[in-house]
C-alpha positions as CSV (number, residue, x, y, z in Angstrom):
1,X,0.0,0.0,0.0
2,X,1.4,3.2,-1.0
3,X,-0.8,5.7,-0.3
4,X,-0.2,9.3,0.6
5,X,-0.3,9.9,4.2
6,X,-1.5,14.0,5.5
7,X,0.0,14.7,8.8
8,X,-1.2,17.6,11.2
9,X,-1.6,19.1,15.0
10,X,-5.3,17.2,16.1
11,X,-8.3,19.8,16.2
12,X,-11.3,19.4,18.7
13,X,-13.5,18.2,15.5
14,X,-10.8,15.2,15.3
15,X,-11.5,14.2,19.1
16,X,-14.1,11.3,18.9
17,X,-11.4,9.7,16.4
18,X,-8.4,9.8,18.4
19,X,-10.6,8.9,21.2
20,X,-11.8,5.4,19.8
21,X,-7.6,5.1,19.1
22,X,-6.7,6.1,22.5
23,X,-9.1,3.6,23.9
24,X,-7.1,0.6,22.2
25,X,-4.3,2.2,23.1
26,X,-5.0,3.1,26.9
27,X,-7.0,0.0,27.5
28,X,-7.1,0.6,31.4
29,X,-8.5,4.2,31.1
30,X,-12.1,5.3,31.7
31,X,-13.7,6.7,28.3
32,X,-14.3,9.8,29.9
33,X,-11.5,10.5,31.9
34,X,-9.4,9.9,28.3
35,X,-12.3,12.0,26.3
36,X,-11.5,14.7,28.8
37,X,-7.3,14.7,28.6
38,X,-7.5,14.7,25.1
39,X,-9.9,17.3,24.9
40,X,-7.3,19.3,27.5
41,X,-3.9,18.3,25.4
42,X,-6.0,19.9,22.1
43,X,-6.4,23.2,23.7
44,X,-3.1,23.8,25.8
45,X,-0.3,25.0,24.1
46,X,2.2,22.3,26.9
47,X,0.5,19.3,24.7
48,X,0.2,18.4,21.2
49,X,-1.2,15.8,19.2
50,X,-0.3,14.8,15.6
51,X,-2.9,12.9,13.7
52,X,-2.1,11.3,9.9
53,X,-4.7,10.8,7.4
54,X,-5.3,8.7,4.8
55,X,-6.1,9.6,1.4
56,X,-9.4,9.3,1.8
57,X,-9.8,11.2,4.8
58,X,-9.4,8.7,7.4
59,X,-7.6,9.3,10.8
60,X,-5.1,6.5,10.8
61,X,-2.7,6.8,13.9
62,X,-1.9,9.7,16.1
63,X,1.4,10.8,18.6
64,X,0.5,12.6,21.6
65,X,3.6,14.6,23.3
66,X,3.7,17.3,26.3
67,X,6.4,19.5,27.5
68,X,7.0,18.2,31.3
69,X,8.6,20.7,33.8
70,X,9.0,17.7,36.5
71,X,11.3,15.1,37.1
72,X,11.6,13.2,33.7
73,X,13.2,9.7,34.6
74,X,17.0,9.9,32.8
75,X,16.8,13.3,31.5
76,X,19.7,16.0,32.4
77,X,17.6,19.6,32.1
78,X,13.9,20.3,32.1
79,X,11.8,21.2,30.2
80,X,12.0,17.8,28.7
81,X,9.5,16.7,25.7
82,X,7.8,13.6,26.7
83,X,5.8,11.0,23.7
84,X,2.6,10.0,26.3
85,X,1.5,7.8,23.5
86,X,1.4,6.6,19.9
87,X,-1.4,4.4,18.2
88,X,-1.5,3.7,13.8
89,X,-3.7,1.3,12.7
90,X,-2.7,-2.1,12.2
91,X,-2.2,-1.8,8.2
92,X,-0.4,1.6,8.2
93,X,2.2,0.0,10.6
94,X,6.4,-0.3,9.6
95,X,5.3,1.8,6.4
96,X,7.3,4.6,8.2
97,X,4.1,6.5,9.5
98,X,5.0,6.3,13.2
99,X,8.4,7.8,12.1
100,X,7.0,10.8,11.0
101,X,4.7,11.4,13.7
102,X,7.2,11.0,16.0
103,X,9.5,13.3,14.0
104,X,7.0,15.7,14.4
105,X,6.4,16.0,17.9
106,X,10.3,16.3,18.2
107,X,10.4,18.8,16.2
108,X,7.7,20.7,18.3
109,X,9.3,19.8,21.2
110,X,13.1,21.6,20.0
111,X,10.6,24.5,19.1
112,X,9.5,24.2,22.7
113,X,12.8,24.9,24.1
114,X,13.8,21.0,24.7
115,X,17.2,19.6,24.2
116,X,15.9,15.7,25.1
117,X,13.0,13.9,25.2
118,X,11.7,10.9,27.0
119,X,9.1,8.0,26.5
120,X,8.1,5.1,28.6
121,X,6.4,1.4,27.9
122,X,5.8,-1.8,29.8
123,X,8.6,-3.8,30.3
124,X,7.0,-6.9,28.4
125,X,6.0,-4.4,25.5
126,X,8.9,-5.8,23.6
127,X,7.1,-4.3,19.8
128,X,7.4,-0.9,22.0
129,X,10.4,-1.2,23.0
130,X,12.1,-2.1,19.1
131,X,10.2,0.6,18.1
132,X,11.7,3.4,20.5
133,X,15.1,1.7,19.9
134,X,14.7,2.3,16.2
135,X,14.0,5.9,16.3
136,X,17.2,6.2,18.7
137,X,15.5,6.2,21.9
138,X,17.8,4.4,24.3
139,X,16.4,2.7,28.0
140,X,17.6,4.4,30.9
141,X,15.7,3.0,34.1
142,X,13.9,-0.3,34.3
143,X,11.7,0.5,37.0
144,X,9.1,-1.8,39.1
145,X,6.4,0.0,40.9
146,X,4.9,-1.5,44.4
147,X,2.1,-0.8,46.2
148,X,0.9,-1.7,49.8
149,X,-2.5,-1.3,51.1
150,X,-2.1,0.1,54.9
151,X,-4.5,-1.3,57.2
């Protein structure tokens, strides 16, 4: 398939898209809650989200980055750019779509006054973890989180 693909910064009127993306994405978030985040990273100038096309109109796959001013695990200044999230649809994968969203939100995020950015996934997510390899990311921290219920 080699279509061409239109890549821009999300709009509110592309919400209900990403939305039904995010949710396969994000499968442990409340539809609402999500609806609502995405709704806030469209309208703050500290988020952005990147959405490509199809040729027929069709939302395909989307990058969401923000601009943290926290700690950022591994990172040596702040701000640092951070990619929350990236979802394509399963037959626009490894045809070099993520790469260009991802380029993207770098791009936005050097414009934002970052010199690194930062990206996390699940340990086991071993297609996540290739992926951010390929595009140069390299792991810093393999971290385990624990939690104790206090009676």
């Amino acid at each position: 398939m080699k279509e061409k693909i239109r890549y821009t910064s999300a709009k509110l009127k592309d919400l209900k898209s990403i939305l039904g993306m995010s949710m396969k994405l994000w499968k442990g978030l409340e539809k609402e809650d999500l609806e609502a985040r995405l709704r806030k990273a469209i309208a703050t100038e500290t988020k952005r989200i990147f959405i490509a096309t199809s040729s027929t109109g069709e939302l395909v796959g989307f990058s969401f980055f923000s601009i943290r001013t926290d700690y950022v695990e591994g990172a040596k200044d702040l701000p640092t750019g951070y990619l929350e999230g990236i979802y394509l649809e399963f037959e626009y994968r490894k045809l070099g779509v993520a790469k260009e969203l991802v380029a993207l939100g770098e791009k936005w995020c050097k414009e934002k006054g970052c010199s690194q950015i930062g990206s996390d996934t699940w340990l086991p997510a071993t297609v996540s973890r290739n992926f951010h390899e390929k595009l140069g990311y390299s792991e810093k921290v393999e971290l385990v989180h624990f939690i104790k219920d206090l009676e």
